[in-house]
N, C-alpha and C positions, 0 to 999 in steps of 0.2 A: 413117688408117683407110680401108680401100676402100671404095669409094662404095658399090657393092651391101652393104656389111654395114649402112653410113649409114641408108643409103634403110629396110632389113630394121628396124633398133633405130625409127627413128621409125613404122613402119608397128607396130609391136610398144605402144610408146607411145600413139597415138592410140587401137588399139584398149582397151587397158585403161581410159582417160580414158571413154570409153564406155562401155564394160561397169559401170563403178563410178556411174556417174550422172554425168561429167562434162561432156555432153550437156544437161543439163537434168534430173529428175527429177521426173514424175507426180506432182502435188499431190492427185488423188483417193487416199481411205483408203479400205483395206478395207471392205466391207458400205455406202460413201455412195452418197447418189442426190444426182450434182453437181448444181449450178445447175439445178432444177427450173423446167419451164417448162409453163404449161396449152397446151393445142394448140390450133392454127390452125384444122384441121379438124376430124372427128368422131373419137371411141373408137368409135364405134358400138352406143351403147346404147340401147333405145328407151327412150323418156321420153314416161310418159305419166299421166293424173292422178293414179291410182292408186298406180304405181310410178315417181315422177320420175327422174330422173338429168343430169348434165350431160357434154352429150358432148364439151365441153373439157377434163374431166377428165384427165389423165395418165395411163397404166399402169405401173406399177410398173419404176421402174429404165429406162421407157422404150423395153420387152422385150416379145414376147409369148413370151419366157424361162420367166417366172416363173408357171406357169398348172401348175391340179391339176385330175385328172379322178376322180368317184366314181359311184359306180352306185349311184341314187334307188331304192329299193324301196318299194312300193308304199303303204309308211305314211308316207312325204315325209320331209322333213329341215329341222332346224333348223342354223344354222349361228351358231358364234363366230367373231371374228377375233381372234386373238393376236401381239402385235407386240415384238418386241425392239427398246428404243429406245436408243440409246447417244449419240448429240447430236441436239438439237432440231433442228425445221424451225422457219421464223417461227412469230408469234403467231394460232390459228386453223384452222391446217394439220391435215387429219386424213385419214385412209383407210378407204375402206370396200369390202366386197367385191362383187360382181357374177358370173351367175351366166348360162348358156346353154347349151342344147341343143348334145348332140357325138354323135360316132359314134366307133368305134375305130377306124376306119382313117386319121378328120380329126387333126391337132395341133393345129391351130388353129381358134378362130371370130373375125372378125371385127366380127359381125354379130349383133344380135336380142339384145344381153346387156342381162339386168334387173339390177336395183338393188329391192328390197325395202324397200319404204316402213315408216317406223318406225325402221329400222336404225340400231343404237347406232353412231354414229362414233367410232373411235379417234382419238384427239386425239396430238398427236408435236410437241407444243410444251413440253409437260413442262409444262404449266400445270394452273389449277384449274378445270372447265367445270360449272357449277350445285356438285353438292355433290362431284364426282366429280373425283379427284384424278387426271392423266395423266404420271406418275415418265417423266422421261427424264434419266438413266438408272433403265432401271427395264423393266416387262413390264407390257403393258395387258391386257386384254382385255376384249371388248365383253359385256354382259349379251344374251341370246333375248329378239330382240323378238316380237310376239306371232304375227308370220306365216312361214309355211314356205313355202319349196319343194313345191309338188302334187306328186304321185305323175306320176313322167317313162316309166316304163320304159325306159329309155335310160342313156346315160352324159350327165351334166353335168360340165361346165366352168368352172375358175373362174378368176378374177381379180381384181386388186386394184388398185385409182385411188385417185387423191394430190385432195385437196380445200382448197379457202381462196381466201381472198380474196387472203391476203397468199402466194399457193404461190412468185410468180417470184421466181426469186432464191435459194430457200432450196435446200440441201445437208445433208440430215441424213442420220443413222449408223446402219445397224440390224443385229442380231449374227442377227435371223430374223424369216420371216413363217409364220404357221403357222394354217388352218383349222380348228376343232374341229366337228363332224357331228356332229350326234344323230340319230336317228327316234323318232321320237313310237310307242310302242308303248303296247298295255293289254293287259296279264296277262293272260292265261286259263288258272283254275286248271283240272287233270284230278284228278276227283274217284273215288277209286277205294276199296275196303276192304279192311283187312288184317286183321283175323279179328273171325266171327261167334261168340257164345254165345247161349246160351238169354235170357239178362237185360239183355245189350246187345252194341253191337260198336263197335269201332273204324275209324274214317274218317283218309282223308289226302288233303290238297288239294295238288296239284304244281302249279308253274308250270315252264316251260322252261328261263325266267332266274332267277340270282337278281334281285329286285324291288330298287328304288331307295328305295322307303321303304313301312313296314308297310300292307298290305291286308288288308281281312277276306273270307275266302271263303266267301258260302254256298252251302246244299246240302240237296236233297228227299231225303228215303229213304222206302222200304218195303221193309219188311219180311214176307215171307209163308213162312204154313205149310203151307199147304192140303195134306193130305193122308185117304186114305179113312178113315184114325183120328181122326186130331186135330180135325176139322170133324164129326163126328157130331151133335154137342148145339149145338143153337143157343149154350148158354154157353161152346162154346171160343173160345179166342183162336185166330182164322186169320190175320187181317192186320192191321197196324199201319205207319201213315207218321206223317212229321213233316218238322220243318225244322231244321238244328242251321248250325254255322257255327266256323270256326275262325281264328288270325290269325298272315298267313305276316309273320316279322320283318323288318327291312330287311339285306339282305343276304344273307338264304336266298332258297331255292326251295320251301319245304313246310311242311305244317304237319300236327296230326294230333290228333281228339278224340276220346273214346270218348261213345258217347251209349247213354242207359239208354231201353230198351225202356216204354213205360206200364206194360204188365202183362206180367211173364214168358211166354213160351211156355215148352211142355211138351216140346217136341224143337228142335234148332238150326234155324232159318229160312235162307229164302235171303234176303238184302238187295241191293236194286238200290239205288243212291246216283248224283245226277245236278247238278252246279251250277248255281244259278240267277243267281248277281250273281255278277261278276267284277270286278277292280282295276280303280283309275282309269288314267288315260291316264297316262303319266312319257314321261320323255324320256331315252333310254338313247345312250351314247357308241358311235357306229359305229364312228369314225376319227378320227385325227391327220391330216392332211393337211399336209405341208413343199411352202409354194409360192417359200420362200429361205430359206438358210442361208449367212451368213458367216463366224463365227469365235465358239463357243460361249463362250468366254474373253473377248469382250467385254460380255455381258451383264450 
């Protein structure tokens, strides 16, 4: 065999030993965070009595990759974190989110990220933490603790850090991380009517949204006839008001009552109707936020 076709079949050979893994082959899986380690220096969170943090903490995968930005409107935001766990970290290890001031045209913050005191930590030990069970494999998510995000005007940024005693060392598996957003809203019904008779009429309380769970809406009317016939005798009826109220279901937007006049008028009135209480505060779903996604088939 000639030497150049030699030299060609082994040059042909090596590569394939390589192309196949014969090189060695990558012991990270898909969706791990290898050999977790706390850091030497800062995350750059501020920690302070209020809202602590540690700014040994990790970021997520070790990336400032894995970050989502949403826009705070002015009734603030609650936030879950929902984790795809598929093998454990050690015993203790959990994540929790963090949160700071962005602009559109920054990717990144380094700097000034809070940490929200109270914050349910997700646990990624697959263990059991007080009564609360942490399935790895399995989906956590964290319950709203009782503090929000203030109203920013702005775009916020988010993030996600690894926590424990026992973090060094540990390599767990996750198939997603994913924020859930709420705003804190309170209904406010629009109280309008849809037709008058002589003996009563018909009211309708709207809200914008459908409501998360039933409200009662109330509401003033008056009712007036005054005109140069009907107000002649002191004993007409000219005007009548009152209070009535109706209750929007959970998952509608309206509702609607007829209410009876005291005493009949003698020609249709005109009814002015006006809301006085509106729904309690709820907490309604803004957003999904994906800050990683590995392979939906592991979960």
């Amino acid at each position: 065999m000639p030497l150049t076709i030699g030299l060609i079949l082994v040059l042909l050979i090596s590569g394939m030993s390589l192309a196949t893994g014969g090189g060695g082959a990558s012991s990270v899986q898909l969706g791990q965070w290898n050999n977790m380690q706390p850091l030497i220096g800062s995350n750059g969170c501020v920690s302070t009595v209020v809202n602590p943090c540690n700014p040994n903490d990790p970021e997520f995968m070790n990336s400032t990759y894995f970050r989502g930005k949403f826009f705070a409107i002015n009734a603030g935001a609650y936030v879950r974190l929902e984790v795809g766990c598929v093998a454990p970290a050690a015993m203790g290890v959990g994540l929790y989110w963090q949160w700071a001031n962005s602009t559109e045209d920054i990717a990144t913050n380094t700097t000034n990220w809070q940490q929200l005191s109270g914050q349910n930590e997700v646990y990624i030990d697959g263990m059991m933490h007080g009564s609360i069970n942490f399935p790895c494999k399995g989906n956590d998510i964290t319950a709203f603790n009782g503090a929000q995000i203030s109203p920013q005007g702005n775009m916020i940024m988010f993030r996600v850090v690894a926590d424990g005693a026992n973090i060094t060392g540990s390599s767990p598996i996750f198939s997603f991380i994913r924020l859930q957003i709420d705003q804190s809203l309170t209904p406010v019904a629009i109280a309008t009517v849809l037709s008058i008779g002589t003996t009563s009429f018909t009211e309708r309380s709207i809200t914008v949204r459908n409501v998360l769970s039933s409200i009662t809406t109330r509401f003033q009317w008056i009712a007036n006839n005054r005109t140069s016939t009907s107000c002649a005798l002191p004993t007409d009826t000219c005007t009548q008001s009152g209070t009535s109220s109706c209750v929007i279901a959970i998952g509608t937007n309206n509702c609607s009552v007829v209410v009876t006049y005291p005493v009949a008028f003698g020609s249709t009135p005109n009814v002015i109707v006006s809301p006085y209480l509106i729904g309690v505060t709820q907490n309604a779903v803004e957003a999904i936020l994906p800050l990683y996604m590995a392979d939906p088939k592991l979960a």
